[in-house]
C-alpha positions, 0 to 999 in steps of 0.5 A, a space after each residue: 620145206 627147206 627149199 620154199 624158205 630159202 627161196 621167199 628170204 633168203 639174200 634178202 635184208 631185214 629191218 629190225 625195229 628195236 633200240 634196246 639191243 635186241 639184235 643180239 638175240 634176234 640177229 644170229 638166229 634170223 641170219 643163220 635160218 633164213 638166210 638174210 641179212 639183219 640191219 637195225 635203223 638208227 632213226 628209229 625211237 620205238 619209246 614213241 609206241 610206249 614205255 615199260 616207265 608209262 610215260 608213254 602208253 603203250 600204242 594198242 595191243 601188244 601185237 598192235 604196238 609189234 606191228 606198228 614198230 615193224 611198219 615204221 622200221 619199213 617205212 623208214 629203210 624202203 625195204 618189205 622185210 620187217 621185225 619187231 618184238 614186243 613184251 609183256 609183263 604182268 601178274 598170270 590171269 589163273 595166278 594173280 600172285 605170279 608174275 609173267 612175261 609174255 614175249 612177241 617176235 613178229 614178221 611182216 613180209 610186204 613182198 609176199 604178204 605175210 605176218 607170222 609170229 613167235 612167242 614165249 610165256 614165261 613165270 621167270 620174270 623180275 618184274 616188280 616194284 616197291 615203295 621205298 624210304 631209305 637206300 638200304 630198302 632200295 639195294 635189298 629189292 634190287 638184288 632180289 631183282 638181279 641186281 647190278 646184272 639187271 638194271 634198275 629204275 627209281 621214280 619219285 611215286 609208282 604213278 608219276 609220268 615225268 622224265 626228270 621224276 625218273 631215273 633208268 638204266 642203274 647198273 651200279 650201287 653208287 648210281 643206285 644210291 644217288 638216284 635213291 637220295 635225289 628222289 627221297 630229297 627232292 620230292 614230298 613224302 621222303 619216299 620213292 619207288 623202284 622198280 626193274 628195267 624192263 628193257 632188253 638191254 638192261 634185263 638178261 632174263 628177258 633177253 632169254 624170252 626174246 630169245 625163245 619168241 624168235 625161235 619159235 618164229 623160226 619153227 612158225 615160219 618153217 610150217 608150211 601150208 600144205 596146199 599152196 606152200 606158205 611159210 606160217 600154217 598157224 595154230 588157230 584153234 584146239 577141240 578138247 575131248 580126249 577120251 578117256 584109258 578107261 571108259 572113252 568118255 570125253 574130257 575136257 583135254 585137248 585131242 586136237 588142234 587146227 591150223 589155217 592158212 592165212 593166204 588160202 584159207 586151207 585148214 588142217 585138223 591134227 589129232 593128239 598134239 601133245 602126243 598121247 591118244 588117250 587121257 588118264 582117269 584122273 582127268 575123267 569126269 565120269 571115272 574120277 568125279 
């Protein structure tokens, strides 16, 4: 396995499309596994694929926007070895009350056609946001927040779309408190809102999902198919009906998942993924009704 990694990337250069500092999570990792060299371009605006701030919304789905991203760092160095990573924030589906962040590291390798992705899901997020009317209501959510070690952004109303009625990137209470009384002043209703930057930069936690999405990435690219060797045998599917200890009536626990390859379509059924052949009573629907 080792062996068909290192001859597909290795000595080869990578293009990171990102202008938020994600390298410094990215880059070590990539590096040291596969053996590349990492460069990030430096005429690369990847805002224009959309903004946590919605001025600009965000191009297409998340992986979309992740592609987008790649394909135009490719496009802007002459390389064929391109990643991207791409964030989500929002309130859990089955949990509306929690929020979650989900982060995508993407591959794409137009020298042997490949797209292979990583990705992290997590509840240890501080996105968010509040109305505020005074200084004193902005500083209590921002340290909530994480607040100076993550940043802040204060805007004149939760819809606005203007760059002059937003502010980013504060990392200090003086920077916090003048942004809050422009705002406050400047616009109707004597109110404002803050919310988190979302921008790696400006946010650890999120740096630690990215973190985690390219790790994953590595463990994604180092499943090979097992029929004609390409990096990124992927998870497509899983089948419930793990029988129950007791009686072996199905449940609807996974029993097992299924995995394709992308360039030659081999498919592979692997029983008990998460390690265990059969499923507690509790979790039966004829044993435990």
């Amino acid at each position: 396995m080792r062996e068909v990694i290192h001859t597909i990337f290795h000595g080869r250069t990578g293009v990171l499309a990102t202008m938020h500092e994600k390298e410094k999570v990215i880059a070590p990792i990539l590096e040291r596994e596969l053996g590349i060299k990492l460069m990030v371009p430096t005429n690369l605006n990847t805002d224009n694929f959309g903004t946590f701030t919605r001025e600009v919304i965000r191009t297409g789905n998340q992986l979309e926007a992740a592609r987008l991203k790649a394909k135009e760092g490719l496009q802007l160095t002459g390389e064929k070895l391109g990643f991207s990573s791409e964030g989500s924030f929002g309130p859990h589906p089955a949990i509306p009350i929690a929020a979650v962040n989900v982060e995508l590291v993407l591959l794409i390798d137009l020298e042997n056609d490949l797209e292979i992705v990583g990705e992290s899901t997590s509840f240890e997020t501080n996105f968010g946001h509040r109305r505020i009317n005074s200084f004193e209501e902005a500083y209590e959510f921002a340290v909530g927040a994480g607040f100076p070690e993550h940043g802040m952004v204060v805007r004149s109303s939760e819809t606005t779309e203007k760059e002059e009625e937003i502010i980013k990137g504060i990392t200090t209470k003086k920077g916090l408190k003048e942004a809050v009384r422009l705002m406050l002043n400047q616009f109707p209703f004597n109110q404002a809102f803050i919310e988190a930057d979302m921008r790696a930069m400006y946010n650890p936690t999120r740096m630690k999902q990215i973190e985690k999405a390219t790790h994953d990435l590595i463990k994604n690219i180092n499943n090979v198919c097992p029929n004609c060797a390409t990096p990124g045998f992927k998870l497509t599917d899983q089948k419930k009906g793990l029988p129950c200890m007791d009686c072996g009536f199905p449940t609807d626990l996974v029993r097992s998942h299924i995995y394709t390859c992308r360039k030659c379509g081999e498919t592979e059924e692997k029983l008990f993924p998460h390690g265990k052949e059969k499923a507690d009573p509790s979790q039966c629907m004829f044993c435990n009704p």
